[in-house]
N, C-alpha and C positions, 0 to 999 in steps of 0.2 A: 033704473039703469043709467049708465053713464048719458048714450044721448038723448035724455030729456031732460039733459040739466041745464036750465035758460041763462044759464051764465057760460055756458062753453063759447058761444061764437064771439065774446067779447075779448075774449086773450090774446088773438093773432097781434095784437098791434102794444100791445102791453109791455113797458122797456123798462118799466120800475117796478119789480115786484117787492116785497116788503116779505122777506124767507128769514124763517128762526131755526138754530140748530140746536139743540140739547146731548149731552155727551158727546162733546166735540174737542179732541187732541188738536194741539199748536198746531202739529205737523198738516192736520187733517182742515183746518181753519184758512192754513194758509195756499192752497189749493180750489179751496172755495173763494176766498177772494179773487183767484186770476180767472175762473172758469166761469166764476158769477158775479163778473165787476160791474154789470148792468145796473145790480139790484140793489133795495136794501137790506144788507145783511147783518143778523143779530147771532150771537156765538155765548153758549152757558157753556162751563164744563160741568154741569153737576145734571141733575137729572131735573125735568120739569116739577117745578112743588106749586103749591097753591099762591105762595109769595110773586113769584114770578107772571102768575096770569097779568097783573096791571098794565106789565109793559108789552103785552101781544094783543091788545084792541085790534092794532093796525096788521096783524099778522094774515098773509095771504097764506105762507106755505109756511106748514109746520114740519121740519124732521128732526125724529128723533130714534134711539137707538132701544132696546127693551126693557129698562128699566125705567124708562118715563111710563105712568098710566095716563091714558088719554080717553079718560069718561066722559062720559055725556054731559057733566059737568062741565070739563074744561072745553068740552066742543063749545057747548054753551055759550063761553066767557071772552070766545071770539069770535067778533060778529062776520069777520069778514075773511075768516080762514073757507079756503077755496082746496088746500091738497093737504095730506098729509105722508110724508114718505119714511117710512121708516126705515133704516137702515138693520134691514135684519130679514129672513125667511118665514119666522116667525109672526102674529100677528095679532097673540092674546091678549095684546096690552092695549090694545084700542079698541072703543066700542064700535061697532063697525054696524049695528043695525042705527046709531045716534048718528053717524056717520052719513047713511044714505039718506038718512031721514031730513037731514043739512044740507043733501047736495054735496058734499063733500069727496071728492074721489082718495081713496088711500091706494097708495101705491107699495111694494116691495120688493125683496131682491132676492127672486125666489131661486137663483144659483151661484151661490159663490164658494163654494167650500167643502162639495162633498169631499174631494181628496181631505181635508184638513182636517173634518170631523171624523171620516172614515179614518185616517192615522191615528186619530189621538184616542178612536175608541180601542184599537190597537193597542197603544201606549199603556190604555187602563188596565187592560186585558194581561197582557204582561207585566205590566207588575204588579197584581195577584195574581199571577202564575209561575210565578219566581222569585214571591214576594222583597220585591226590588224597594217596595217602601219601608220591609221590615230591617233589611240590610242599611239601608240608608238611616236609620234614626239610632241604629246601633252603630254605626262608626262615631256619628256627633259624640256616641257617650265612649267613646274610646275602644265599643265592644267588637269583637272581630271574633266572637264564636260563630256555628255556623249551626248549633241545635235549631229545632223549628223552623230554620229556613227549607229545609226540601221541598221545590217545587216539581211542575209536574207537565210534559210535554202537550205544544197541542197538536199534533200531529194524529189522525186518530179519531179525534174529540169532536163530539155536537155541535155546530153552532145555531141557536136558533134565533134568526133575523123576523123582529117584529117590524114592518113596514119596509117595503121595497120599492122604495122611490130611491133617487139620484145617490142619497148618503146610505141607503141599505147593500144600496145594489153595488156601491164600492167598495163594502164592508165585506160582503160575500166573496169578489174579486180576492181581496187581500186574503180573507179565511180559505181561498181553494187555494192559494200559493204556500200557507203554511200545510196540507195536505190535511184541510177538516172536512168531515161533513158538514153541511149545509139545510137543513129545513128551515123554511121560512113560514109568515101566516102575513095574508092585508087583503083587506075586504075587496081588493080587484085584485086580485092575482095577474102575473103577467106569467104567462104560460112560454111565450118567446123567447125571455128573460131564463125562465129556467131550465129550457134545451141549453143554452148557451153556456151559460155560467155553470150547469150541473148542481141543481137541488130543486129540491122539493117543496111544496105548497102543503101545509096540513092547515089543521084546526089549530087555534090557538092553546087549546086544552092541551092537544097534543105535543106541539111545539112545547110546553112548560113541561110536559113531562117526558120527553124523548131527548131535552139537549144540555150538554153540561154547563154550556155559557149562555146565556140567554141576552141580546143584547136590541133595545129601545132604539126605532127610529120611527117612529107617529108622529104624528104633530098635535100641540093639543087642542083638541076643540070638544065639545061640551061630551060627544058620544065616546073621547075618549080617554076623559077623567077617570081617573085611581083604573086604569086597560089591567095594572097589576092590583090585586087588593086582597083582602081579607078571606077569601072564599077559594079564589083560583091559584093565590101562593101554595097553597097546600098541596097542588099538585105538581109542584115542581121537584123535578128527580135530587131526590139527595145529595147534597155536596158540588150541587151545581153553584155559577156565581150569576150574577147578573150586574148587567153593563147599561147604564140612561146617560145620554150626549144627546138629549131630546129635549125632553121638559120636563122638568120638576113633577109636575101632576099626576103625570103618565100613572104614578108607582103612590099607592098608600105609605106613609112615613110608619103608620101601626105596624103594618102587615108588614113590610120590611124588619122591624125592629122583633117582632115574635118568631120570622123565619129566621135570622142570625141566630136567636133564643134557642132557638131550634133544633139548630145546625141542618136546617133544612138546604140553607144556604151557608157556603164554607166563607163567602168573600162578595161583595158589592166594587162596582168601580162607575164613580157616580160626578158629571161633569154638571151636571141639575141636581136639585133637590126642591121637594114639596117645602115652600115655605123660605126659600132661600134669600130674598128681600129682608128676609128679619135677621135672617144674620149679616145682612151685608148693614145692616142700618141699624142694631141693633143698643149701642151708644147712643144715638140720638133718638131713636124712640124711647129709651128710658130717662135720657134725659128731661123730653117733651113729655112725660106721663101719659103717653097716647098710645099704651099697648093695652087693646083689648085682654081679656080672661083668652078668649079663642086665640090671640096673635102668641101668648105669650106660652099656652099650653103647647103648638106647631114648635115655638122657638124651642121650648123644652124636650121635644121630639126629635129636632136636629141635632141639637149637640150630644143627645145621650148616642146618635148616630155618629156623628162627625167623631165622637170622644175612640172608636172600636177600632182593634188593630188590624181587623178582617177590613174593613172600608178603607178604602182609598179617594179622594176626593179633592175636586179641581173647583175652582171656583169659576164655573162657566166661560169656559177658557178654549175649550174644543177647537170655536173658528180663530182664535186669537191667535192667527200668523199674520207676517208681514205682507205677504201675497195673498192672502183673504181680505185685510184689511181696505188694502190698495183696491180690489174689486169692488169690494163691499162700498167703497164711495165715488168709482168710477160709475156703479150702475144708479148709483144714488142718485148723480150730477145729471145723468142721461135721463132719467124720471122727473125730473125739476124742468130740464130744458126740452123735452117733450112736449110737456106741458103747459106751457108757458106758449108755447109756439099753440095751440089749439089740440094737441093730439093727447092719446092718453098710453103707456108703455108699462107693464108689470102691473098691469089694476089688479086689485083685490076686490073679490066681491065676497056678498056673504055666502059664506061655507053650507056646503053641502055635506053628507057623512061620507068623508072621502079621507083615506087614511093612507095618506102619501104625500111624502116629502118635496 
């Protein structure tokens, strides 16, 4: 646990800290200088690579955003990293048992954006429900027929909410204002939550097969890799869609890909995907010949996904507003300066099977 870590009582007096940022905007850089002109500040825009460890020997406070991996490796390779804060709610990209085992406290930002993600799973939702992406790719080609676009009210309609923490439980808000049902499933039900809001706590079995929209708000940790997968797809009500603004893992890419086959599912709307690091980096892992058999079979799994006119898909974009962003480094800067002062604010410990946002 944090206090028995023999380096805490030495901070209070501490006015040069030596903080790395990784995925760092001008605009975002420059705010850190005025807020943390004490310290010494190092600023990548690109994400943490192996190239980059040389110059963090001297690294006190590492933050970085979710596409840096921070293994037990790179914990490793600084000897003298004391925090690590990420800029994000999420937390699967850092080893967090190499982590305690260092002393290292990680820190996070475990609220900034239900509104933002709760909108934008909306967003997804409506356009495969008015296929608003199929209309849009048919103007580009000049087309302005209107076959095949018939969509389809939600007014009515199931929704069923997997995890009811902060970004579910907005997600419900917004589904009772379009006049949906509501059943939810998360291994602590909040019973309070659903007098209030008006819905229902089932099984997950259930939820897959009672709701036309089925929509991902878990976090991922080890108990709830592939929560969708190859066994439990099959019970999902016909011509239902499904919605992840979560993680990528959450959802098997197979099983996804055999239920479109299927038509078990009519439409996906998908702000995550399994594997999505390879297509963001994809160029340069073939350039570097460093794609495993395994990297490159996932890669071939996304696109034959990403290629389908039923999927919709954002490139993890969900929190990406201006008023998320602004948050999302205001609470950063308070976790740095916390810190530093001897206290600790948004600690991360290691995860228990707790399936809430």
């Amino acid at each position: 646990m944090v206090g028995s870590f023999q380096w805490r009582d030495t901070l209070l007096n501490i006015n040069n800290m030596h903080i790395t940022f990784f995925e760092i905007e001008e605009w975002e850089e420059e705010i850190l200088r005025e807020k943390l002109h004490k310290h010494d500040l190092q600023f990548f825009r690109d994400t943490l690579k192996p190239e980059n460890l040389a110059a963090l020997s001297e690294c006190d406070v590492l933050s970085v955003f979710i596409h840096s991996q921070i293994t037990r490796e790179v914990i490793a390779s600084m000897p003298q990293l004391k925090l690590i804060a990420t800029r994000s709610t999420g937390y699967n990209h850092i080893d967090l048992e190499a982590a305690n085992e260092r002393e290292v406290l990680v820190s996070n930002v475990p609220t900034y954006g239900e509104h933002t993600v709760a909108e934008h799973t909306f967003a997804l939702i409506l356009a495969l429900s008015r296929n608003i992406h199929k209309s849009h790719v048919r103007r580009l080609r000049n087309n302005f027929t209107i076959e095949g676009l018939k969509g389809f009210d939600l007014q009515g309609k199931t929704l069923g909410v997997v995890g009811t923490g902060k970004i579910g439980v907005h997600v419900i808000q917004i589904a009772r204002a379009f006049e949906m049902k509501v059943v939810a499933f998360d291994v602590f039900p909040n019973e309070e939550l659903a007098i209030k809001y008006g819905y229902e706590y089932l099984s997950l079995d259930e939820v897959l097969t009672q709701s036309d929209i089925i929509s991902l708000h878990a976090p991922y940790v080890k108990e709830t890799y592939h929560l969708i997968n190859k066994e439990n797809i099959k019970l999902v009500k016909p011509g239902a869609m499904l919605i992840n603004t979560s993680r990528g893992e959450l959802v098997d890419n197979e099983a996804l890909l055999w239920a479109l086959d299927q038509k078990i599912l009519r439409g996906c709307g998908l702000d995550v995907i399994e594997g999505e690091e390879l297509v963001r980096e994809e160029k340069e892992l073939l350039y570097t010949n460093s794609m495993s058999i395994e990297k490159m079979t996932e890669l071939v799994k996304d696109h034959m996904l990403l290629s389908r006119d039923e999927v919709v898909y954002t490139p993890h974009i969900a929190f990406f507003s201006e008023e998320a962003l602004e948050r999302i480094l205001t609470m950063t800067i308070e976790n740095i300066q916390v810190f530093i002062e001897g206290g600790h604010h948004n600690e991360v410990i290691l995860p228990k099977s707790k399936m809430l946002n």
